[in-house]
C-alpha atoms as one frame of an Amber mdcrd trajectory, in Angstrom:
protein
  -7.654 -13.181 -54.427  -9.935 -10.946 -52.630 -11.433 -13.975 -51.074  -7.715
 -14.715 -49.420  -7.350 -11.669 -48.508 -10.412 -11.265 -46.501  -9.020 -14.473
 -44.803  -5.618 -13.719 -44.216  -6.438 -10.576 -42.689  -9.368 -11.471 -40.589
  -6.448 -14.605 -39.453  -4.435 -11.663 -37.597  -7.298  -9.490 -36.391  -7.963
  -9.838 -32.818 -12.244 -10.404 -32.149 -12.250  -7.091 -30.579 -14.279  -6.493
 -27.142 -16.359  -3.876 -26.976 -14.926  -1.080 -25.057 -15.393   3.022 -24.782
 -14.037   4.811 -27.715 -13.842   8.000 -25.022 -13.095   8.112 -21.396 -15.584
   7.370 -19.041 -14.222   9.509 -16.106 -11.199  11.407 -14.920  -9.588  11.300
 -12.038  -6.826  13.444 -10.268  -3.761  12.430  -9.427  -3.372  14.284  -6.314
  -6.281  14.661  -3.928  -6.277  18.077  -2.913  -3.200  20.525  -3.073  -0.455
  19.620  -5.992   2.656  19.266  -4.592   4.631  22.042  -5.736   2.399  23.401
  -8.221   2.960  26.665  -9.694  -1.139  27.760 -10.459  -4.696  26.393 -10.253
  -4.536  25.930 -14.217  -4.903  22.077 -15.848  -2.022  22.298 -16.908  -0.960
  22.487 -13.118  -2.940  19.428 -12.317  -2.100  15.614 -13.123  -5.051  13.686
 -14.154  -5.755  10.330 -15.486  -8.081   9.601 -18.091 -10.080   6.027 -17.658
 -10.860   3.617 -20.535 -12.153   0.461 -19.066 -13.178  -2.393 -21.408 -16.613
  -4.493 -21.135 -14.356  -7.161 -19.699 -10.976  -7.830 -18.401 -10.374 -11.914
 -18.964  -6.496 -11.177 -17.221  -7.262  -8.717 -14.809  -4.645  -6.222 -16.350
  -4.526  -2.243 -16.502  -1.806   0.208 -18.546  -1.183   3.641 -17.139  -0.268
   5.249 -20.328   2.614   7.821 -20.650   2.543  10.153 -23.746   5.662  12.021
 -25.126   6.245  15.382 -26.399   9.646  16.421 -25.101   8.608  17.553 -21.478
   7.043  20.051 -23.453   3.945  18.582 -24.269   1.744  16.234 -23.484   1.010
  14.110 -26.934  -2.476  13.127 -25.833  -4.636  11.766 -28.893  -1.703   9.593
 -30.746   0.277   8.672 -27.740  -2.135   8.855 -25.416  -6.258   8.263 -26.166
  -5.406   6.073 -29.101  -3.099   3.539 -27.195  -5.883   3.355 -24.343  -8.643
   2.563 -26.972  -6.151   0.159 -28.564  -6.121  -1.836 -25.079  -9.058  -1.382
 -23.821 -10.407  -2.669 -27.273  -8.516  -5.736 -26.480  -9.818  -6.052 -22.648
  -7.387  -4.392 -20.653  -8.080  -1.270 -18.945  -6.063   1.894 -19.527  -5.306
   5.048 -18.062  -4.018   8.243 -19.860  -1.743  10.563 -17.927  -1.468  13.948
 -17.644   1.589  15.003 -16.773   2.959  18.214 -15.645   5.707  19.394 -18.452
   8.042  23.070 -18.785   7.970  25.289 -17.302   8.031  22.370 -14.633  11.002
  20.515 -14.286  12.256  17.642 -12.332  10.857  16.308 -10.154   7.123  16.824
 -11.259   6.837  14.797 -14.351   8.715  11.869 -12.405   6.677  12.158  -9.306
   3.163  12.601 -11.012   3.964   8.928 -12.820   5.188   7.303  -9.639   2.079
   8.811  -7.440  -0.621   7.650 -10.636   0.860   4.579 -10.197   0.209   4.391
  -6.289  -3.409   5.736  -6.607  -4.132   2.874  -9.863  -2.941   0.211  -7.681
  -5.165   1.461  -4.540  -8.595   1.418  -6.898  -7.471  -1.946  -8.538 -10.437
  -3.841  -7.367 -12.475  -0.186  -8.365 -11.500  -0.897 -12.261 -11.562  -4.669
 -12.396  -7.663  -5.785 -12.486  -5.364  -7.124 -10.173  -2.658  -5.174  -8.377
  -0.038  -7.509  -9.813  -0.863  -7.050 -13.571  -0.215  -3.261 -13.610   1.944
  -2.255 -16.421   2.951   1.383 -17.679   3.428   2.270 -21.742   5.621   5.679
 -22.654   6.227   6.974 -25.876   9.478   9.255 -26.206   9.874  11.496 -23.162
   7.130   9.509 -21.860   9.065   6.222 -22.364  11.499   8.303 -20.290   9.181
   8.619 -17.648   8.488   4.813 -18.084  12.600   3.558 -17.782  12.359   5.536
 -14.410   8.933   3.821 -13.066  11.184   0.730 -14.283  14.608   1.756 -12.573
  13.813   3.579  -9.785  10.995   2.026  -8.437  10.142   2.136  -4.573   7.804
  -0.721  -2.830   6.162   2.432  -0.852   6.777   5.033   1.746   5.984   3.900
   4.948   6.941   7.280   6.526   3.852   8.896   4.549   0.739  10.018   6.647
  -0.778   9.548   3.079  -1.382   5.146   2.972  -1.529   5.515  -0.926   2.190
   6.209  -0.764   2.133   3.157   0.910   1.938   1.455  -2.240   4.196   0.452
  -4.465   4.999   2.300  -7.953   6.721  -0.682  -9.504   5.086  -1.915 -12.706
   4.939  -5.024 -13.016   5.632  -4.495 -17.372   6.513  -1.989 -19.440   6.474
  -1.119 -22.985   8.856   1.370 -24.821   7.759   3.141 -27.697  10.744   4.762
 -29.547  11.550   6.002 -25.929  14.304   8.586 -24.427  16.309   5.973 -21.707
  19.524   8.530 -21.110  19.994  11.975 -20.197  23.555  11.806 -21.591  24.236
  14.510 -24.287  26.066  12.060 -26.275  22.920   9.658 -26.325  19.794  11.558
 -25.145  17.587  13.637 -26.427  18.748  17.745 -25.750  15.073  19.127 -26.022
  13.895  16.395 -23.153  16.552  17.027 -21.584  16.743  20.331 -21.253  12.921
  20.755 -20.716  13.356  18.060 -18.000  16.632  19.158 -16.035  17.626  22.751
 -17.316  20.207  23.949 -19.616  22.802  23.178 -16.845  21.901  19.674 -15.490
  24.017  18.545 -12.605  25.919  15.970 -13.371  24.526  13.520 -10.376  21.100
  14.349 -11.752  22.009  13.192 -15.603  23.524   9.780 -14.151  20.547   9.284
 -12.088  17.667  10.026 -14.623  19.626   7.983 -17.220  17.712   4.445 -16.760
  20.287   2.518 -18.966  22.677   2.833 -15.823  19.644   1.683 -13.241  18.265
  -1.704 -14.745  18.471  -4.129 -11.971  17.482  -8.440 -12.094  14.064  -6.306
 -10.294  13.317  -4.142 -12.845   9.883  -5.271 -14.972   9.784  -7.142 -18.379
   9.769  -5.155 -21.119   8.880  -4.562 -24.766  10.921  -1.935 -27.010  10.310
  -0.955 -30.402  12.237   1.711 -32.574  13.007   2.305 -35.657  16.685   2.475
 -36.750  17.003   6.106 -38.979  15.042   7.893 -36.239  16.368  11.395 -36.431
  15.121  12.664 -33.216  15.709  10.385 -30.440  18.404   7.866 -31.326  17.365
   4.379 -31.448  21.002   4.024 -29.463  18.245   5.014 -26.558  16.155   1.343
 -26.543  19.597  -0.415 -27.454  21.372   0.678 -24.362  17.852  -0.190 -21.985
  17.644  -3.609 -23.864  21.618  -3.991 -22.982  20.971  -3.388 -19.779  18.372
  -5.663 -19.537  20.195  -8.476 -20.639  23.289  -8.093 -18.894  20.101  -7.943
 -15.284  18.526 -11.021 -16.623  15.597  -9.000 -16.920  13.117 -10.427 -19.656
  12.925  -7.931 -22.610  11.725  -8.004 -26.358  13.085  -5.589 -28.623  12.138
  -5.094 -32.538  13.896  -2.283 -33.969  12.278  -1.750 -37.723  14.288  -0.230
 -40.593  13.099   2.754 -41.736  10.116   4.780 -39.485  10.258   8.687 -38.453
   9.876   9.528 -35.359   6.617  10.039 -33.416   5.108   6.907 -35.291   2.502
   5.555 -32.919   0.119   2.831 -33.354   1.702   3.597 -36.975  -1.955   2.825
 -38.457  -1.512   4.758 -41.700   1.973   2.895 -42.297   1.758  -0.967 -42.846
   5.655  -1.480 -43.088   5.417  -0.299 -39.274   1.619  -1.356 -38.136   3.563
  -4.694 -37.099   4.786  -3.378 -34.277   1.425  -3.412 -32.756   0.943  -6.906
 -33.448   4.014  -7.935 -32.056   3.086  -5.729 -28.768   0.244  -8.072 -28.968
   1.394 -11.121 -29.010   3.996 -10.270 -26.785   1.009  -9.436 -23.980  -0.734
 -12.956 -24.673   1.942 -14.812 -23.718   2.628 -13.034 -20.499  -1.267 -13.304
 -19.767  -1.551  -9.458 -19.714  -4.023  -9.970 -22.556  -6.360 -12.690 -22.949
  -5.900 -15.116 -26.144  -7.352 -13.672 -29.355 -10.533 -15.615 -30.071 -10.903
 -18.323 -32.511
C-alpha cells in the first residue's frame, strides 16, 4: 500500500526545476519620483520582487498580485509562495508591491498597469517572451488583475516615458478567489471602500467593476473559488466567468465546495491543494509551462 502510494503520488508531482526559494533582486516600479506619492516610506514605493527559475522551456513570466483588501499587501501566502510555486516549475515570477490605504484609486491600478509596462521592456533581461506575460491576483489583488484584464491599453504614445509605450495587456490571467465588482450588492465593502472611499461615485463603481468590461480581447483566464466563502462572494468569479463566455473569451473556472477564504496554494488542505494542480495543467496546455517530465 505504501508502495502505491509512493507511486501514485510521485504520478502527479511535477520533476521540479531548480529555482530560488528567495528573490534574487528587486526592482522599482517607478524610476525616480512616484507619481503621486504621499512620503519617501516603502510603503510609498511599488516594487517588484524577482524569482527567476534555472530555466524557462516556454519563455513565460507571472507578475504576481497579492490581496489583503487594499489594506494590505498579503506578501508571503499570496505573494512569495505563488512565485516559488512557478518559478519551481520554470516560469519566472514577479511579486508586486502595491501601494494600498491610505492610497486610493488610482495608485493600486496604475502601479499594476506600469509593472506590467516595465516587465515587458526587460523581457529579454529575465529570459521570456513579451507575448507569454501573464498576471495572478488573489482577492483585492485578483481585483487588480480583472482590471489589467478589462481595461487594458496597447500603450501611450503621448508619453515622453517609451516604457509607457508598452502595452499592459496580459496575455493570461489567473483568479484566485478574486474581488471582480465594486457593486455593494456583489463586491467586497472593505476593498471597496479602501479602494474608492466610503462615497464612491457611481461612474467610478461601474468602471472598476470588471464583470461589466470583459471584451472578445480580454486574456484567457483561470478562476478558482470556493462556494461558502464568507468574505468575498464566489458570485465575484461567477459573474467574470459569465462575462467571459458571453466575449468568447477562453476561461476555466473550478469553484470547490467548501474552502474559507484566503486559502492560497491551500498546501495544508488536500480537499483544496487540487486547485493548484488544475492551475497546472491548465498552463501546460496553453504552453505557459513546459510539460511535466516523464
Amino acid at each position: 500500500m505504501r508502495l502505491f502510494a509512493l507511486t501514485l503520488l510521485l504520478a502527479f508531482t511535477p520533476a521540479l526545476l531548480n529555482a530560488q526559494t528567495a528573490s534574487s533582486k528587486t526592482l522599482n516600479v517607478y524610476p525616480g519620483t512616484v507619481p503621486g506619492a504621499q512620503g519617501r516610506a516603502a510603503a510609498d514605493r511599488p516594487t517588484i520582487d524577482v524569482y527567476l527559475p534555472s530555466a524557462n522551456p516556454t519563455h513565460s513570466a507571472v507578475l504576481v498580485i497579492p490581496g489583503g483588501s487594499y489594506h494590505e499587501v498579503v506578501v508571503d501566502r499570496e505573494g512569495a509562495a505563488p512565485a516559488q510555486w512557478l518559478a519551481q516549475r520554470g516560469v519566472a515570477a514577479f511579486v508586486l508591491h502595491y501601494r494600498v490605504a491610505p492610497y486610493r484609486y488610482p495608485a493600486p491600478i496604475a502601479d499594476a498597469e506600469r509593472a506590467m509596462r516595465l516587465l515587458r521592456s526587460r523581457a529579454a533581461d529575465f529570459g521570456f517572451a513579451p507575448d507569454h506575460l501573464g498576471a495572478w491576483g488573489f482577492s483585492a489583488g485578483g481585483h487588480v488583475t480583472s482590471i489589467l484584464a478589462t481595461l487594458f491599453d496597447s500603450g501611450v504614445p503621448a508619453s515622453q516615458d517609451p516604457i509607457e509605450h508598452i502595452s499592459d495587456r496580459p496575455d493570461f490571467v489567473i483568479l484566485a478567489y478574486p474581488v471582480i465588482s465594486m457593486k455593494p450588492e456583489t463586491g467586497h465593502a472593505n476593498s471597496r471602500e479602501n479602494l474608492l472611499g466610503p462615497l464612491p461615485d457611481p461612474a467610478l463603481v461601474a468602471l472598476l467593476s470588471a464583470e461589466g468590461h470583459v471584451t472578445p480581447m480580454s486574456p484567457p483566464a483561470f478562476v478558482f473559488a470556493t462556494n461558502d466563502d464568507d468574505v468575498v462572494p464566489s458570485k465575484n468569479s461567477m459573474l467574470y466567468v459569465a462575462a467571459c463566455q458571453s466575449a468568447g473569451v477562453p476561461v476555466e473556472f473550478h469553484m470547490f465546495e467548501h474552502g474559507h477564504h484566503g486559502v492560497d496554494l491551500a498546501e495544508q488542505l488536500p480537499a483544496l491543494h487540487l486547485w493548484t494542480m488544475l492551475l497546472e495543467s491548465w498552463m501546460r496546455q496553453n504552453q505557459w509551462m513546459a510539460p511535466a517530465a516523464q
